[in-house]
N, CA, C and O atoms as a Tinker XYZ file with bonds, in Angstrom:
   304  protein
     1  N    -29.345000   19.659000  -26.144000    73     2
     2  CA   -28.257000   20.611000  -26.119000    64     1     3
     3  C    -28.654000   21.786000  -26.986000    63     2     4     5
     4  O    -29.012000   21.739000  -28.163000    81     3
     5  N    -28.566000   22.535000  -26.438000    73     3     6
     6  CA   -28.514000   24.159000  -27.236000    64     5     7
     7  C    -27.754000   24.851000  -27.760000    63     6     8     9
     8  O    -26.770000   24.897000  -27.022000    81     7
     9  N    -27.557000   25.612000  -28.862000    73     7    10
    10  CA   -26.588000   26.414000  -29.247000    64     9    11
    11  C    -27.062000   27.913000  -28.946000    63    10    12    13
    12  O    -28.112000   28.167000  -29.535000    81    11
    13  N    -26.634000   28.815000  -28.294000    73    11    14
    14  CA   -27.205000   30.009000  -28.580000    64    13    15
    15  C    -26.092000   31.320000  -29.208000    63    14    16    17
    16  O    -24.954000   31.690000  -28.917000    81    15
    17  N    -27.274000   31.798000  -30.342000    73    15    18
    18  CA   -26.026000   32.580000  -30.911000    64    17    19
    19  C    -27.191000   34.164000  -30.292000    63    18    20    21
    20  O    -28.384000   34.404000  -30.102000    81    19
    21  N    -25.903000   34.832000  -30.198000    73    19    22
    22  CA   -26.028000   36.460000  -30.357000    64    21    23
    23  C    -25.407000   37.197000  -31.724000    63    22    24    25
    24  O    -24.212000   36.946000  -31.885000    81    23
    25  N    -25.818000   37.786000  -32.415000    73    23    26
    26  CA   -25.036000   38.314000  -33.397000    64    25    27
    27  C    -24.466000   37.368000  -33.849000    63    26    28    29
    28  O    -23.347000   37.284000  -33.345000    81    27
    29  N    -24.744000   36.299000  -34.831000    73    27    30
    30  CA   -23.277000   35.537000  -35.293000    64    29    31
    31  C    -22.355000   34.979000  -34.056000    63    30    32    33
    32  O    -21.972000   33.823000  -34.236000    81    31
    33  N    -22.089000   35.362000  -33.291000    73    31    34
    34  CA   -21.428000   34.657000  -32.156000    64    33    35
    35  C    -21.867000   33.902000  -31.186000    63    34    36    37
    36  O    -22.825000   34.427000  -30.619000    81    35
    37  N    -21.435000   32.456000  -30.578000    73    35    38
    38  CA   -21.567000   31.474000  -29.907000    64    37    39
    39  C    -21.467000   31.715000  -28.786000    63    38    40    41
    40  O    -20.394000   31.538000  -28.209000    81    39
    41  N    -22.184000   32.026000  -28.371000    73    39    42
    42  CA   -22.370000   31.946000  -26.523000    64    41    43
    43  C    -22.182000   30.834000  -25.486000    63    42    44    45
    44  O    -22.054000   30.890000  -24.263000    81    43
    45  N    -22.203000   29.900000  -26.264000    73    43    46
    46  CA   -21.525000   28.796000  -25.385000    64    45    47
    47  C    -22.789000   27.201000  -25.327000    63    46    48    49
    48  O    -23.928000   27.212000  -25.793000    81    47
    49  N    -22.446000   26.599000  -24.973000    73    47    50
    50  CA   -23.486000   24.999000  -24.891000    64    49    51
    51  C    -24.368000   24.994000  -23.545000    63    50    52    53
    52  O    -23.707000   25.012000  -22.507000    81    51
    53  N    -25.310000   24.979000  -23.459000    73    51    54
    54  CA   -26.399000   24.922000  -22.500000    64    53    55
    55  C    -26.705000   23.476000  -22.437000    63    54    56    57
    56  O    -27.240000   23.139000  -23.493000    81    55
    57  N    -26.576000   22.508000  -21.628000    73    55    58
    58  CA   -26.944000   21.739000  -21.794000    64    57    59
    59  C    -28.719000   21.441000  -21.160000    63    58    60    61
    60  O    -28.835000   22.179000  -20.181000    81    59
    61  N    -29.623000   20.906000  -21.313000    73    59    62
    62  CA   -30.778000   20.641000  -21.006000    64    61    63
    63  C    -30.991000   19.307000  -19.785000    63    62    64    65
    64  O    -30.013000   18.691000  -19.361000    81    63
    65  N    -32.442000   19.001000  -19.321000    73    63    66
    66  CA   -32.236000   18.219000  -18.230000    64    65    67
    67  C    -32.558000   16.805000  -19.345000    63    66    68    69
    68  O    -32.459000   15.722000  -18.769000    81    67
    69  N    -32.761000   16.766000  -20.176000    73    67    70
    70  CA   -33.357000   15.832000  -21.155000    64    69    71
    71  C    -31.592000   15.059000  -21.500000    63    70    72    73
    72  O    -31.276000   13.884000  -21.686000    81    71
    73  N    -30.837000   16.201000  -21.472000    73    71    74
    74  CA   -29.213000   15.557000  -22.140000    64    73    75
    75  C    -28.761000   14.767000  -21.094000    63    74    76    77
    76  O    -27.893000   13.941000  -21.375000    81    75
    77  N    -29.158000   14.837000  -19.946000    73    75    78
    78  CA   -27.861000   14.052000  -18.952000    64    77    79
    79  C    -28.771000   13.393000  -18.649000    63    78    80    81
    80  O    -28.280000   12.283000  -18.850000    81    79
    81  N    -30.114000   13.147000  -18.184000    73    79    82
    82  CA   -31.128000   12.134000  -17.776000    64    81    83
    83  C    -30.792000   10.899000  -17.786000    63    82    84    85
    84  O    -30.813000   10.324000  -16.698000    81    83
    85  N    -30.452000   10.252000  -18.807000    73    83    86
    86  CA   -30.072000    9.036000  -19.121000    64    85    87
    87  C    -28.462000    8.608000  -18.194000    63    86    88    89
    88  O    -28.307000    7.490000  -17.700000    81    87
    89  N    -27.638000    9.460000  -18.122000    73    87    90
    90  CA   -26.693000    9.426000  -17.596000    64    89    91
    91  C    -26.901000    9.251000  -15.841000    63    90    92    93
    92  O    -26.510000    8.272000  -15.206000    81    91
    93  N    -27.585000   10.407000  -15.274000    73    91    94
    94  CA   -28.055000   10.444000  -14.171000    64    93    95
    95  C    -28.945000    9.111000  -14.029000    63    94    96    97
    96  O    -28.621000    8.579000  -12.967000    81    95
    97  N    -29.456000    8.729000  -14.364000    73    95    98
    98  CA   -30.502000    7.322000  -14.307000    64    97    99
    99  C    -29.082000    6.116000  -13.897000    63    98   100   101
   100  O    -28.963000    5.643000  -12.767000    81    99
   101  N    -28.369000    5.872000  -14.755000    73    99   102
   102  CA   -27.447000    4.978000  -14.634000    64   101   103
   103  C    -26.928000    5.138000  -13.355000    63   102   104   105
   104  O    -26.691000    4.156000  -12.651000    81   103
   105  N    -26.734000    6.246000  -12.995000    73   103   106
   106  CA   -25.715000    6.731000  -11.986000    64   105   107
   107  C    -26.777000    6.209000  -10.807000    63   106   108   109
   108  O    -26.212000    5.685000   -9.848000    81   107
   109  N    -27.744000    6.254000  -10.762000    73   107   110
   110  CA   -28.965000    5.885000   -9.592000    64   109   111
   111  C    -28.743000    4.418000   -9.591000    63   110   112   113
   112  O    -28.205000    3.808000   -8.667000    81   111
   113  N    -29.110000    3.990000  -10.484000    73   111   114
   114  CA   -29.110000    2.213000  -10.727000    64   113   115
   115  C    -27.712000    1.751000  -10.184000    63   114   116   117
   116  O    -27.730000    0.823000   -9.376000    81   115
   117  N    -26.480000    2.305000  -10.543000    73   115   118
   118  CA   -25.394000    2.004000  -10.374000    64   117   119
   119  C    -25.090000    1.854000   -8.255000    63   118   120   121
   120  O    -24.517000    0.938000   -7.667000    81   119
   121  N    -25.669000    2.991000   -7.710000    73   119   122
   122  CA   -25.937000    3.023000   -6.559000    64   121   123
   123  C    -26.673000    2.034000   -5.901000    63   122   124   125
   124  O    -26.339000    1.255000   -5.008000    81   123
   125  N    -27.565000    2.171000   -6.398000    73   123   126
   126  CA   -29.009000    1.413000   -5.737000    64   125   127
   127  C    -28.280000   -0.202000   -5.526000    63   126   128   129
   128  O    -28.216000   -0.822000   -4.464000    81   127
   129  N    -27.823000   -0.596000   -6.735000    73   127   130
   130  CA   -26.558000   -2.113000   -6.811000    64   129   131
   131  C    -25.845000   -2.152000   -5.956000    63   130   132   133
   132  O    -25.793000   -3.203000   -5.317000    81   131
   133  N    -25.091000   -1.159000   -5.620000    73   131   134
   134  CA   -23.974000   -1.239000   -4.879000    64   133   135
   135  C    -24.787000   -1.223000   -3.200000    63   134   136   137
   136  O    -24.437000   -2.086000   -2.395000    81   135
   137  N    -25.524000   -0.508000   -2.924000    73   135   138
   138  CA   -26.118000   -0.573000   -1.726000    64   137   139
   139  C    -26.805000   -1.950000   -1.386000    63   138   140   141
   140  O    -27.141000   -2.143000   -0.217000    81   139
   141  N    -27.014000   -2.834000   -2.254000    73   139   142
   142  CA   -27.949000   -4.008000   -2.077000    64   141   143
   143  C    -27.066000   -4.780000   -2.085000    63   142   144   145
   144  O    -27.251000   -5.714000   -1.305000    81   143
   145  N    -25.854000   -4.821000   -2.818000    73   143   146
   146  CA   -24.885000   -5.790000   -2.258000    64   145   147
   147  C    -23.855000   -5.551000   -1.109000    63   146   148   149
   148  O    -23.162000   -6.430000   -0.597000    81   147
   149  N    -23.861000   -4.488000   -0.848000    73   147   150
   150  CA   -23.624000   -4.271000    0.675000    64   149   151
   151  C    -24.006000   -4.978000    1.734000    63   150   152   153
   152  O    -23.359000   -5.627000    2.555000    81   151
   153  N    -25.561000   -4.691000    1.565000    73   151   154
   154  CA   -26.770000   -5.445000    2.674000    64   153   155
   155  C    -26.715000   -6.797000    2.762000    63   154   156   157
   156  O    -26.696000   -7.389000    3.841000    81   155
   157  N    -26.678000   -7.544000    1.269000    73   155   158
   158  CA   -26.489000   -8.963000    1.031000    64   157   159
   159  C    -25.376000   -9.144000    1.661000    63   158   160   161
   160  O    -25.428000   -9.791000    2.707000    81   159
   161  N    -24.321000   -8.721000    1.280000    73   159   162
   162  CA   -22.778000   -9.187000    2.084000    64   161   163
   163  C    -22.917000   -8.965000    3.672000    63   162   164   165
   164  O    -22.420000   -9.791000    4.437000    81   163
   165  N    -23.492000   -8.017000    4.073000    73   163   166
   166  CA   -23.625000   -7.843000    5.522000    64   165   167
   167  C    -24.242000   -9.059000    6.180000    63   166   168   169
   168  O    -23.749000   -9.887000    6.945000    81   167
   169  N    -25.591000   -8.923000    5.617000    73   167   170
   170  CA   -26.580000  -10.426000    5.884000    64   169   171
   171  C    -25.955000  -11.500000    5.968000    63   170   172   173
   172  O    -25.860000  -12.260000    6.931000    81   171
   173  N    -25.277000  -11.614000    4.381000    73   171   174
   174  CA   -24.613000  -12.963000    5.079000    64   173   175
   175  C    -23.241000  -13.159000    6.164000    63   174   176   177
   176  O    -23.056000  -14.219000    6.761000    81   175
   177  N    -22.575000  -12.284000    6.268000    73   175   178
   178  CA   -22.291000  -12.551000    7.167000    64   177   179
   179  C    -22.426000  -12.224000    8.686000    63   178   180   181
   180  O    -21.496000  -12.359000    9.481000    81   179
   181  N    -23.677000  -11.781000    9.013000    73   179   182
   182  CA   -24.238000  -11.793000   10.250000    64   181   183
   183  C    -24.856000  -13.537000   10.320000    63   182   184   185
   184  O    -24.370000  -14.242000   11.205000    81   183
   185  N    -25.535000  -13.937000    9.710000    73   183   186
   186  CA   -26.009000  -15.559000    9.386000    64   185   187
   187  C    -24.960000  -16.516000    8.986000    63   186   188   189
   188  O    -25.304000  -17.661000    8.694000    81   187
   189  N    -23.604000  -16.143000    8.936000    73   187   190
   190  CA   -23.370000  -17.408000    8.370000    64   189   191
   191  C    -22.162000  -17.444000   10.094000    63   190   192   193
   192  O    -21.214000  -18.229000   10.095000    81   191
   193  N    -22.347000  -16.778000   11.007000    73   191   194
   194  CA   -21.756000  -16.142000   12.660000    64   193   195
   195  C    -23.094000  -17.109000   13.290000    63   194   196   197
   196  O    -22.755000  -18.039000   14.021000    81   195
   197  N    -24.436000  -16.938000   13.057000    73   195   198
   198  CA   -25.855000  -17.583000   14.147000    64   197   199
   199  C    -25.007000  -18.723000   13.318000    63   198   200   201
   200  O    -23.820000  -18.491000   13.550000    81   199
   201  N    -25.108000  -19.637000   12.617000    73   199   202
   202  CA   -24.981000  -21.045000   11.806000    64   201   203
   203  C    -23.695000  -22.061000   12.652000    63   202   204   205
   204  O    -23.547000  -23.230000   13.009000    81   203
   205  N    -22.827000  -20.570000   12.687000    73   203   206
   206  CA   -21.877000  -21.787000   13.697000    64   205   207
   207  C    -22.279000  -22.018000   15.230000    63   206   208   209
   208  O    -22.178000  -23.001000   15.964000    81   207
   209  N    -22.684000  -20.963000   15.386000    73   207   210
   210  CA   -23.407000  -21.038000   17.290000    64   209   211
   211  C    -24.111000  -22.151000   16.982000    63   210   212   213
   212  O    -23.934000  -23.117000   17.724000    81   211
   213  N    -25.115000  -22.302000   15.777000    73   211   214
   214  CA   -26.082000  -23.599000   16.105000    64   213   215
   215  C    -25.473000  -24.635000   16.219000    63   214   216   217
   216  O    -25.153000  -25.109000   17.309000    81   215
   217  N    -25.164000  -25.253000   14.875000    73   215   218
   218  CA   -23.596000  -26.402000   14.989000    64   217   219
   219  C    -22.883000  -26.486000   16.554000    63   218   220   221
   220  O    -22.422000  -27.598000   16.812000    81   219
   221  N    -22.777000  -25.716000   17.348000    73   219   222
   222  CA   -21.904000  -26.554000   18.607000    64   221   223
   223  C    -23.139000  -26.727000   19.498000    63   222   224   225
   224  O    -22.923000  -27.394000   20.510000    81   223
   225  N    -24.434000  -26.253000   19.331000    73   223   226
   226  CA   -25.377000  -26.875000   20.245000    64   225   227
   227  C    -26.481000  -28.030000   20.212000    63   226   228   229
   228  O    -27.502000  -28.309000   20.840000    81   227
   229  N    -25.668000  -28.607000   19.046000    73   227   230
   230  CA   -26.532000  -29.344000   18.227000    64   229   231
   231  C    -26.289000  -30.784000   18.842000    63   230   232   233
   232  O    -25.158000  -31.008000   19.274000    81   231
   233  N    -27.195000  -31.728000   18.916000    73   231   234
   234  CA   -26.876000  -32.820000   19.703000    64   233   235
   235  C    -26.648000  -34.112000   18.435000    63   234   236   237
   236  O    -27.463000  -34.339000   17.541000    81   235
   237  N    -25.339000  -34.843000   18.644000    73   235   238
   238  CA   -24.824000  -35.686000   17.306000    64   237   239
   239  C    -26.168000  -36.610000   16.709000    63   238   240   241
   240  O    -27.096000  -36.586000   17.517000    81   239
   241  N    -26.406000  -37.266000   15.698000    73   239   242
   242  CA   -27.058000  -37.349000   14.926000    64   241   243
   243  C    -27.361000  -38.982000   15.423000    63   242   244   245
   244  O    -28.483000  -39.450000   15.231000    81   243
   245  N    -26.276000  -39.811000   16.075000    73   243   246
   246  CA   -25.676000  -40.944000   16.403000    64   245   247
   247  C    -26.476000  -41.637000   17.976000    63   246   248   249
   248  O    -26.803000  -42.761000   18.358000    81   247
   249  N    -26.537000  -40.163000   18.567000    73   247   250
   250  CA   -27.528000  -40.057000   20.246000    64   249   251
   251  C    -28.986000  -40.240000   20.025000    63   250   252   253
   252  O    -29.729000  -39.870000   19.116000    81   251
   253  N    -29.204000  -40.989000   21.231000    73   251   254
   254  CA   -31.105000  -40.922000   21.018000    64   253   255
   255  C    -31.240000  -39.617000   22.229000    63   254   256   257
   256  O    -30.609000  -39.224000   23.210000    81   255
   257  N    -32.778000  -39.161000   21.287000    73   255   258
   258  CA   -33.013000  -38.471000   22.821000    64   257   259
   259  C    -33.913000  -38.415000   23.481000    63   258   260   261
   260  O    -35.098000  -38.442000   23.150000    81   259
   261  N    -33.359000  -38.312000   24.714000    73   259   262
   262  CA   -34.355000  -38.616000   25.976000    64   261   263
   263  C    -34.577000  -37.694000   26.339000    63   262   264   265
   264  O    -34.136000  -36.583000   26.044000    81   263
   265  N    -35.838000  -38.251000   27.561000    73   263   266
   266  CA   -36.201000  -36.893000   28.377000    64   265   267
   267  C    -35.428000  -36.117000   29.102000    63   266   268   269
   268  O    -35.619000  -34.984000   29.543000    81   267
   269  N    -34.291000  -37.034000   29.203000    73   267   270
   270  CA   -33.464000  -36.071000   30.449000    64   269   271
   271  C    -32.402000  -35.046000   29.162000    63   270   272   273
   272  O    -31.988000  -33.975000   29.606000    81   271
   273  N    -32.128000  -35.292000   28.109000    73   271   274
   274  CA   -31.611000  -33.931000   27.343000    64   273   275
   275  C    -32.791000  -33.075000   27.370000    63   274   276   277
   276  O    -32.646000  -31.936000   27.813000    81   275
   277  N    -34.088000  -33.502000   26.908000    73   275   278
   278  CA   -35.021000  -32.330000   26.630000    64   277   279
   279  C    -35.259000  -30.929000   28.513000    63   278   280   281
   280  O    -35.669000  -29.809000   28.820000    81   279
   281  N    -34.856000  -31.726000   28.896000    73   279   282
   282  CA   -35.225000  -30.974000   30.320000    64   281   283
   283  C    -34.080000  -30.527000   30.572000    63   282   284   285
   284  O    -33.979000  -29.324000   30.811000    81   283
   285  N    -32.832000  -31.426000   30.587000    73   283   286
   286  CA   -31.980000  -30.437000   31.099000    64   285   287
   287  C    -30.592000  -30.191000   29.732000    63   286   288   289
   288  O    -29.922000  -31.116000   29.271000    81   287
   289  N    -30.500000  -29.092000   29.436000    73   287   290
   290  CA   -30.102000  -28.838000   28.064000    64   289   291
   291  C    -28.950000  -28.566000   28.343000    63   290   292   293
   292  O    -28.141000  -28.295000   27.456000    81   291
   293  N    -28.633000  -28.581000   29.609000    73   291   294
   294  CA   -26.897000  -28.151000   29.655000    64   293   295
   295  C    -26.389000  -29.284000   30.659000    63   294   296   297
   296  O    -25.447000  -29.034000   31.411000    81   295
   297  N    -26.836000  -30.173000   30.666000    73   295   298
   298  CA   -26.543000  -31.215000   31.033000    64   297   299
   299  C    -25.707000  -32.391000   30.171000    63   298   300   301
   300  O    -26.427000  -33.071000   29.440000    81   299
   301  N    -24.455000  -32.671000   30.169000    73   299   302
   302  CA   -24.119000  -33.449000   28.556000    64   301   303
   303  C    -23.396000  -34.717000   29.160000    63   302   304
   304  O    -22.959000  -35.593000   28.414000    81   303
């Protein structure tokens, strides 16, 4: 920060790029966070939408399987 005088009188505060730097930095980081948990929240819920499609095509745990599921898959 600067002071500049003319004659005894104050011309007013200049601030420099060195004074807010630190401020501006935060303000980046603060972004950059918020955009990545965006993406994360998006992600998951685009994946946790495929997870239930799998679950209803899934054949019970209880069934053996044969050749005739492997060939014909929409056959139940």
């Amino acid at each position: 920060m600067c002071i500049r005088y003319v004659k005894d009188e104050i011309m007013g505060i200049h601030y420099s790029y060195k004074n807010t730097r630190s401020a501006k930095a935060m303000e980046k980081q603060a972004k950059r966070e918020k955009k990545l948990a965006e993406r994360r929240a998006k992600k998951q819920a685009k994946s946790g939408v495929e997870r239930k499609d799998e679950t209803q095509n899934t054949i019970p745990l209880d069934t053996v399987i044969t050749l005739d599921h492997l060939t014909n898959p929409d056959k139940k």
